[in-house]
Biopython code that builds the backbone (N, CA, C, O; Angstrom):
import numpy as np
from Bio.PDB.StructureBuilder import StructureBuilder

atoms = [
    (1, "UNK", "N", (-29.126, 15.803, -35.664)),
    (1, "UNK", "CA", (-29.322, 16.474, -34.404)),
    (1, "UNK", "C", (-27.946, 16.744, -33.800)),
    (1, "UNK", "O", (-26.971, 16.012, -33.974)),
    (2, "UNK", "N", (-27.958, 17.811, -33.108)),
    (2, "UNK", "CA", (-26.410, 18.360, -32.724)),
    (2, "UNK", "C", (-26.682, 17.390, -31.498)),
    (2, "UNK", "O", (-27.614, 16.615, -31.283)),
    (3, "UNK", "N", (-25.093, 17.823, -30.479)),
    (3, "UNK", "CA", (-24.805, 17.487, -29.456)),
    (3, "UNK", "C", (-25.081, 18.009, -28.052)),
    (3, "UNK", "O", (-24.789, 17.530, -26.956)),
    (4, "UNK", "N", (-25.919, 19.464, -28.490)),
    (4, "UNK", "CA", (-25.943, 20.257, -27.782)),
    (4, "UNK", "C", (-27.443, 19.771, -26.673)),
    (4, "UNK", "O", (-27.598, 19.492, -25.483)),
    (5, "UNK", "N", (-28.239, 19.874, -27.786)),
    (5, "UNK", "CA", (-29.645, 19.423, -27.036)),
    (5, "UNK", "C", (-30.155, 18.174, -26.442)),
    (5, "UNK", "O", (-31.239, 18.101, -25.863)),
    (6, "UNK", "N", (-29.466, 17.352, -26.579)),
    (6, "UNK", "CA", (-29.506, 15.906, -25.830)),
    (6, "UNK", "C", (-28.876, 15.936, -24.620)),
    (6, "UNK", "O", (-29.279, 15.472, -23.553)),
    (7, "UNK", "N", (-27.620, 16.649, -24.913)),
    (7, "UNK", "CA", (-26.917, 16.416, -23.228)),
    (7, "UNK", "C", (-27.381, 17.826, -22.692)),
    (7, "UNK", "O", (-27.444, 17.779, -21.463)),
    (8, "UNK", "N", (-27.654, 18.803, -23.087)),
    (8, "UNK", "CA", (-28.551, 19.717, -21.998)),
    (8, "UNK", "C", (-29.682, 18.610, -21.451)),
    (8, "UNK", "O", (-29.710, 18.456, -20.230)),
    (9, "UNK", "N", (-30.337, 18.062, -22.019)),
    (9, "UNK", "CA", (-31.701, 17.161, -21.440)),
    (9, "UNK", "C", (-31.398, 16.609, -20.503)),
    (9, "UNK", "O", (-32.044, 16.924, -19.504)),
    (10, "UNK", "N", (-30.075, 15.314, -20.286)),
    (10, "UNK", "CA", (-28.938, 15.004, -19.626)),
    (10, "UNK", "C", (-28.495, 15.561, -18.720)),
    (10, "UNK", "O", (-28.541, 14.937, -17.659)),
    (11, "UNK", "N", (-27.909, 16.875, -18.699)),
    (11, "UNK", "CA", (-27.299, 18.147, -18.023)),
    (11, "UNK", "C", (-25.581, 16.458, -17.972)),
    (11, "UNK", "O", (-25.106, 15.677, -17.146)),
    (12, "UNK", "N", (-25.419, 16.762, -19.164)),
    (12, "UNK", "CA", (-24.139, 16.083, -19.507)),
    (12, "UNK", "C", (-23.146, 17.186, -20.601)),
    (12, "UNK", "O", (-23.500, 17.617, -21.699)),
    (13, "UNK", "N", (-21.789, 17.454, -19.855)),
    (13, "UNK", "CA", (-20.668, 17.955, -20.830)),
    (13, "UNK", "C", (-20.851, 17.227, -21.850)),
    (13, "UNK", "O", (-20.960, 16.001, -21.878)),
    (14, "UNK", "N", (-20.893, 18.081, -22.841)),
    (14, "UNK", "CA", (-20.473, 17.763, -24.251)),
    (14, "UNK", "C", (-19.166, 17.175, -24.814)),
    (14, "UNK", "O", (-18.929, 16.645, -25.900)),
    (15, "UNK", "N", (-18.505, 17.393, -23.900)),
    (15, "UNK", "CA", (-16.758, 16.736, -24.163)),
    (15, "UNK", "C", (-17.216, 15.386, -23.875)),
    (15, "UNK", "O", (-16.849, 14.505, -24.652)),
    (16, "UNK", "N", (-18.212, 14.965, -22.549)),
    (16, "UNK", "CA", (-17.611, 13.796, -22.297)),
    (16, "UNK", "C", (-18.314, 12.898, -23.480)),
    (16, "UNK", "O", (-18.415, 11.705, -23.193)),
    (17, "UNK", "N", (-18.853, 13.323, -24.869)),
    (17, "UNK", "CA", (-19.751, 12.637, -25.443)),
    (17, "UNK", "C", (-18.215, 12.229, -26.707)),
    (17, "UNK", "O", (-18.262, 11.262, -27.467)),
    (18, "UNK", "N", (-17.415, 12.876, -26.665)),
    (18, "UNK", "CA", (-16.119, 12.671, -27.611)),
    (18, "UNK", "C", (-14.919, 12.214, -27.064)),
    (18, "UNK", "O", (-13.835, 12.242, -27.646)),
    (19, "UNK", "N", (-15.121, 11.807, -25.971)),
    (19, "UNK", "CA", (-13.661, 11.017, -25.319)),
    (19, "UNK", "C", (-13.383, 9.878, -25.057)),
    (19, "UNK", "O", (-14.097, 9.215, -24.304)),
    (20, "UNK", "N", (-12.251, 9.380, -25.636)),
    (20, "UNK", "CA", (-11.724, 8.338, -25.981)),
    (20, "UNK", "C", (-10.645, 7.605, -24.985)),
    (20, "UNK", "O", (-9.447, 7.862, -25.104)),
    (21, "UNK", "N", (-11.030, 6.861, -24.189)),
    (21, "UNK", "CA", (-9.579, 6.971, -22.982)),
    (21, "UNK", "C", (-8.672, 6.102, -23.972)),
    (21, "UNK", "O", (-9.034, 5.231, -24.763)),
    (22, "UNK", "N", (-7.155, 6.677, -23.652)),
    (22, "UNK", "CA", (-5.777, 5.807, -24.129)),
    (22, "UNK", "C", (-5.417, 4.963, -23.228)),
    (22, "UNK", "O", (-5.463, 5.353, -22.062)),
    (23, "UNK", "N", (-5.021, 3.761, -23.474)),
    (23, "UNK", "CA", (-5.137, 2.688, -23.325)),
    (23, "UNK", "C", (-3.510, 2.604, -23.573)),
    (23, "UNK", "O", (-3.325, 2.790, -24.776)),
    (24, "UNK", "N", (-2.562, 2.445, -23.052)),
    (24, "UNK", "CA", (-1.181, 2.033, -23.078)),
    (24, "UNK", "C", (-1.093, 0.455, -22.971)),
    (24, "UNK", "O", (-1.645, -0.282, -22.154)),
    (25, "UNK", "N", (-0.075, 0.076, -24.233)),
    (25, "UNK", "CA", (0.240, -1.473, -24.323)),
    (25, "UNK", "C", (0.945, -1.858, -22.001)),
    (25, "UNK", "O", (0.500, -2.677, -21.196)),
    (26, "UNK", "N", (1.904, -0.970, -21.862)),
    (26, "UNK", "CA", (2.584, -1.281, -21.036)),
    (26, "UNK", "C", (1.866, -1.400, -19.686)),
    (26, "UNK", "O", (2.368, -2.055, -18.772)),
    (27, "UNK", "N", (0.376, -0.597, -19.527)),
    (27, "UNK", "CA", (0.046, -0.789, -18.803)),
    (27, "UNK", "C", (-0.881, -2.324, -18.281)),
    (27, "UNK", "O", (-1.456, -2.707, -17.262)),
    (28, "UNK", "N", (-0.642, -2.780, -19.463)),
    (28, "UNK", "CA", (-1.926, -4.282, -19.218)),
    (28, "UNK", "C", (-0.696, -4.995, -18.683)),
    (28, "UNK", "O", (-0.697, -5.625, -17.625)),
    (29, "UNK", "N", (0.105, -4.889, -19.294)),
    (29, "UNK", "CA", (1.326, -5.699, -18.933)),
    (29, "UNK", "C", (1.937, -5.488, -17.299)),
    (29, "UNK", "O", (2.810, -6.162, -16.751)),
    (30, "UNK", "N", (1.239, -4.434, -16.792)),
    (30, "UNK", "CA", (1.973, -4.113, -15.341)),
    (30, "UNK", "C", (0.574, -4.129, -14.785)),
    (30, "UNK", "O", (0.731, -3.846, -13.598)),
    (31, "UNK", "N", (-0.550, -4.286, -14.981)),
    (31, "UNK", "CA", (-1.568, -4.635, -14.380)),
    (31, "UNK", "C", (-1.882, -6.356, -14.134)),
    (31, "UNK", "O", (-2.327, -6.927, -13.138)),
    (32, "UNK", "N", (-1.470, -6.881, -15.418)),
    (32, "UNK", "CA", (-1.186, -8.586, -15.376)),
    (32, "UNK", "C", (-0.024, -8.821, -14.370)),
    (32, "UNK", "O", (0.057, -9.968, -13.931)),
    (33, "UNK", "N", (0.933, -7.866, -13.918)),
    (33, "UNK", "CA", (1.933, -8.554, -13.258)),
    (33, "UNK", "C", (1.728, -8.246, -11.769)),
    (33, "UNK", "O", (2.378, -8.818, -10.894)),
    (34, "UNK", "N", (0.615, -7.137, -11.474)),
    (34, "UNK", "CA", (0.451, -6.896, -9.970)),
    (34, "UNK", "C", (-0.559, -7.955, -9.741)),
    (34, "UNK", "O", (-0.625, -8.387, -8.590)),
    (35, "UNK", "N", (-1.648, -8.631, -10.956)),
    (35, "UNK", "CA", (-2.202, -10.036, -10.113)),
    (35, "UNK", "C", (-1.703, -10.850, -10.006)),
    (35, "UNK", "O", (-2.044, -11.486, -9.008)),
    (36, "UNK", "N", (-0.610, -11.461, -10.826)),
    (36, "UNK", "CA", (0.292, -12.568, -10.746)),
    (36, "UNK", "C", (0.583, -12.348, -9.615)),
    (36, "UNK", "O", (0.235, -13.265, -8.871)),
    (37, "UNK", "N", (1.387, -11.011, -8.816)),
    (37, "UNK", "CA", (1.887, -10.911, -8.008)),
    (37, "UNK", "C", (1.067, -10.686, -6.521)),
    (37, "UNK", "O", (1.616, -10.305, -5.487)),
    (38, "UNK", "N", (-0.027, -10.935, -6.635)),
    (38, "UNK", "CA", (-1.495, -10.666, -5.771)),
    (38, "UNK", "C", (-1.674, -11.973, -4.959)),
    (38, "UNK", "O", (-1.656, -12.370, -3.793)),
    (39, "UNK", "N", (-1.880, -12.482, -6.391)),
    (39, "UNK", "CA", (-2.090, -13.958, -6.176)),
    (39, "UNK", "C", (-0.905, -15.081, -5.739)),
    (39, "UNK", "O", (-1.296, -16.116, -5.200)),
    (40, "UNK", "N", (0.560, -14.880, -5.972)),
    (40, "UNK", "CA", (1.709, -15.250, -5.164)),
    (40, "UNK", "C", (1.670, -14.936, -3.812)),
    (40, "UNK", "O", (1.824, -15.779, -2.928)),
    (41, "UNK", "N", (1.434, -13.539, -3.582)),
    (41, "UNK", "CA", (1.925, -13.098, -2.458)),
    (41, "UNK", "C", (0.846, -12.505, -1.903)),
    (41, "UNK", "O", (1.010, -11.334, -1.561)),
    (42, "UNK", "N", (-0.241, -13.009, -1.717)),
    (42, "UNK", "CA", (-1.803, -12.679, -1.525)),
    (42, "UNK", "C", (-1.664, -12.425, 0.372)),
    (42, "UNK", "O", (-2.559, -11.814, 0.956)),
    (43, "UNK", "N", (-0.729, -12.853, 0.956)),
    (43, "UNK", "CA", (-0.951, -12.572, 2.242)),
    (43, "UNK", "C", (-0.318, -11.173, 2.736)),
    (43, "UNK", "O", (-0.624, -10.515, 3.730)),
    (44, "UNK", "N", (0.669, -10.908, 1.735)),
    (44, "UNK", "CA", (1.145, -9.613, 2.101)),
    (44, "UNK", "C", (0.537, -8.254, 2.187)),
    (44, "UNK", "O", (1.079, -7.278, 2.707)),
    (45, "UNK", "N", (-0.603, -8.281, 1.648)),
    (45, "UNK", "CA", (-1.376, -7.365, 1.559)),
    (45, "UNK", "C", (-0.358, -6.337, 0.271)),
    (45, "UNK", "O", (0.847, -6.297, 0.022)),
    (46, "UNK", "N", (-1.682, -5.548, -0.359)),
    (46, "UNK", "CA", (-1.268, -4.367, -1.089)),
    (46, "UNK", "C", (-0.356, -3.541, -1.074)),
    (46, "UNK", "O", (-0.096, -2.966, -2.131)),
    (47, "UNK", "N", (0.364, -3.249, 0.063)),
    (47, "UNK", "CA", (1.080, -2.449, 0.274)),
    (47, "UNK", "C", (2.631, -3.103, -0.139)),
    (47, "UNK", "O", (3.453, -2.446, -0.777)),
    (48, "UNK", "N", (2.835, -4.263, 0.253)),
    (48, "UNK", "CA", (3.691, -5.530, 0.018)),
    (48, "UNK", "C", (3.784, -5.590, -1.262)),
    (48, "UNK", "O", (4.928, -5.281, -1.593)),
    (49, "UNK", "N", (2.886, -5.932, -2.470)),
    (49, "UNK", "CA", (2.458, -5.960, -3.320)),
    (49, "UNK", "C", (2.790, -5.474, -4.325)),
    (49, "UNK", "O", (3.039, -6.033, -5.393)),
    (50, "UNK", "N", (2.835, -3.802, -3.918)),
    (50, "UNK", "CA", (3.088, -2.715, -4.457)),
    (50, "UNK", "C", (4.724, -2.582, -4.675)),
    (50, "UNK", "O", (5.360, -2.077, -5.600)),
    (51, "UNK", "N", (5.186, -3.283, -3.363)),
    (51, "UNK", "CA", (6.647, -2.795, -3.267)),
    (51, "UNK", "C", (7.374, -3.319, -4.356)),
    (51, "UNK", "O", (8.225, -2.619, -4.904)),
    (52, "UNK", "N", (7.099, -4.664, -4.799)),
    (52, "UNK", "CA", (7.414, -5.869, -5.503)),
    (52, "UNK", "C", (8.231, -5.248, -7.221)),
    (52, "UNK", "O", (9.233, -5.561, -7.864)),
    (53, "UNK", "N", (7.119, -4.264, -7.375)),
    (53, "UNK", "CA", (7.699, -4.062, -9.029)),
    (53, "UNK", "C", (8.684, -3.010, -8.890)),
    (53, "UNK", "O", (9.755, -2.857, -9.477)),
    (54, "UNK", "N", (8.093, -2.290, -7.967)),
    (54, "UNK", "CA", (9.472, -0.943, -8.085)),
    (54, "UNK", "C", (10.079, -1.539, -7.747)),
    (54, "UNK", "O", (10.716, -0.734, -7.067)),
    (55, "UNK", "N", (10.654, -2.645, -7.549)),
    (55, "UNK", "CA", (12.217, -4.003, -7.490)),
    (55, "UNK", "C", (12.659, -3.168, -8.867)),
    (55, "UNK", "O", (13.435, -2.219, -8.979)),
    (56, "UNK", "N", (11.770, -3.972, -10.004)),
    (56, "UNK", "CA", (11.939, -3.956, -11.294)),
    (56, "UNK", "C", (11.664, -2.530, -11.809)),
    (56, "UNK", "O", (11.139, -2.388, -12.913)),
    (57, "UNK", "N", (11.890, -1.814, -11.298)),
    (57, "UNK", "CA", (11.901, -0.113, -11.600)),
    (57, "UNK", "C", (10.735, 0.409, -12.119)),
    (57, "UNK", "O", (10.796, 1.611, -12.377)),
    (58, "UNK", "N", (9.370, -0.318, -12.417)),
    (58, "UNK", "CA", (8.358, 0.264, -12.505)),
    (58, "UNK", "C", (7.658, 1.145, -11.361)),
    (58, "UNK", "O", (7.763, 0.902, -10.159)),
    (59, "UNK", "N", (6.916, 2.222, -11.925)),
    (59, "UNK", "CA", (6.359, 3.271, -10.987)),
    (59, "UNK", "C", (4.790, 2.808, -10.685)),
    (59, "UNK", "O", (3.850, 3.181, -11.387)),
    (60, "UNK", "N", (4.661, 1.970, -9.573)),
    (60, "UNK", "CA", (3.443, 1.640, -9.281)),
    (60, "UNK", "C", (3.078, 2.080, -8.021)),
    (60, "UNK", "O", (4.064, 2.026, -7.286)),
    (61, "UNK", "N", (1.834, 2.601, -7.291)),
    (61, "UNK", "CA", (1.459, 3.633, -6.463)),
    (61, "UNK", "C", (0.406, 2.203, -5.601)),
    (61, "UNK", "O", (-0.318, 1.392, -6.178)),
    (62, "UNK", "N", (0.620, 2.293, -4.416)),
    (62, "UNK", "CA", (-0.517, 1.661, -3.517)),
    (62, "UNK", "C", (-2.026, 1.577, -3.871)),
    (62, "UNK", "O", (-2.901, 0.720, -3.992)),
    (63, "UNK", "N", (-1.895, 2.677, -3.954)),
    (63, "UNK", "CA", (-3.373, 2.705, -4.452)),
    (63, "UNK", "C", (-3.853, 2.367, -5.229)),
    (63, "UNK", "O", (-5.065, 2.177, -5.132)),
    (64, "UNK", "N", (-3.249, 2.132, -6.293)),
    (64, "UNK", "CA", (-3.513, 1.756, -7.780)),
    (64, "UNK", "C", (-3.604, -0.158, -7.500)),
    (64, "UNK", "O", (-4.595, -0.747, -7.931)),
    (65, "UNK", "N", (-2.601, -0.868, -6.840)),
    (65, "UNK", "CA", (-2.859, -1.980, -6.829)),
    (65, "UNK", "C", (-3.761, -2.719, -5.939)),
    (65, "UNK", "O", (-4.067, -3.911, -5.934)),
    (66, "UNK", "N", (-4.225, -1.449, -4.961)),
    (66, "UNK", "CA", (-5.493, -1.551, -4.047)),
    (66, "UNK", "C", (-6.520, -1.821, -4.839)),
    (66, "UNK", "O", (-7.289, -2.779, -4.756)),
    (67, "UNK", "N", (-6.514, -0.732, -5.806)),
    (67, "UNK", "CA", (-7.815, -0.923, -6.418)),
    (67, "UNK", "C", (-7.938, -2.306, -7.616)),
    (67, "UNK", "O", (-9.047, -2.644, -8.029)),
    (68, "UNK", "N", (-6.855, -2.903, -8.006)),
    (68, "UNK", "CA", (-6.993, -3.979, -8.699)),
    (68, "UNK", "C", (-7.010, -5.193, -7.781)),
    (68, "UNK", "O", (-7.135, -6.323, -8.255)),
]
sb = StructureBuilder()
sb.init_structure("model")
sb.init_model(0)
sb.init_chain("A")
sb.init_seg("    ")
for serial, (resi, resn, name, xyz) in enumerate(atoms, 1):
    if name == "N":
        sb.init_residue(resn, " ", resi, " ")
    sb.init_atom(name, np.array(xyz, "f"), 0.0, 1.0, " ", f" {name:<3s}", serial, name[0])
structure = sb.get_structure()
């Protein structure tokens, strides 16, 4: 059976039935270091948080450690 007639039934893109998200080594590694750093400095709030790695020249965005 193709791909076509299941996700019309669905009313689902057909792309999203072949996508694979990439997964970067470096990012687990800078996601492990904004909880380390969550959990140190848990009163500073996110924004605080955030500031911490771009010390260490990584490009990390508020929002992003909001949401972790």
């Amino acid at each position: 059976m193709s791909e076509s007639k299941p996700c019309g039934v669905l009313a689902q893109p057909r792309g999203t039935q072949r996508y694979v998200p990439t997964v970067r080594a470096e990012e687990d590694l800078r996601t492990q270091a904004i909880v380390r750093l969550a959990c140190q400095y848990g009163g500073y709030g996110y924004r605080m948080v955030a500031g911490r790695p771009r010390l260490g020249g990584w490009r990390v965005g508020k929002d992003r450690v909001s949401r972790i």
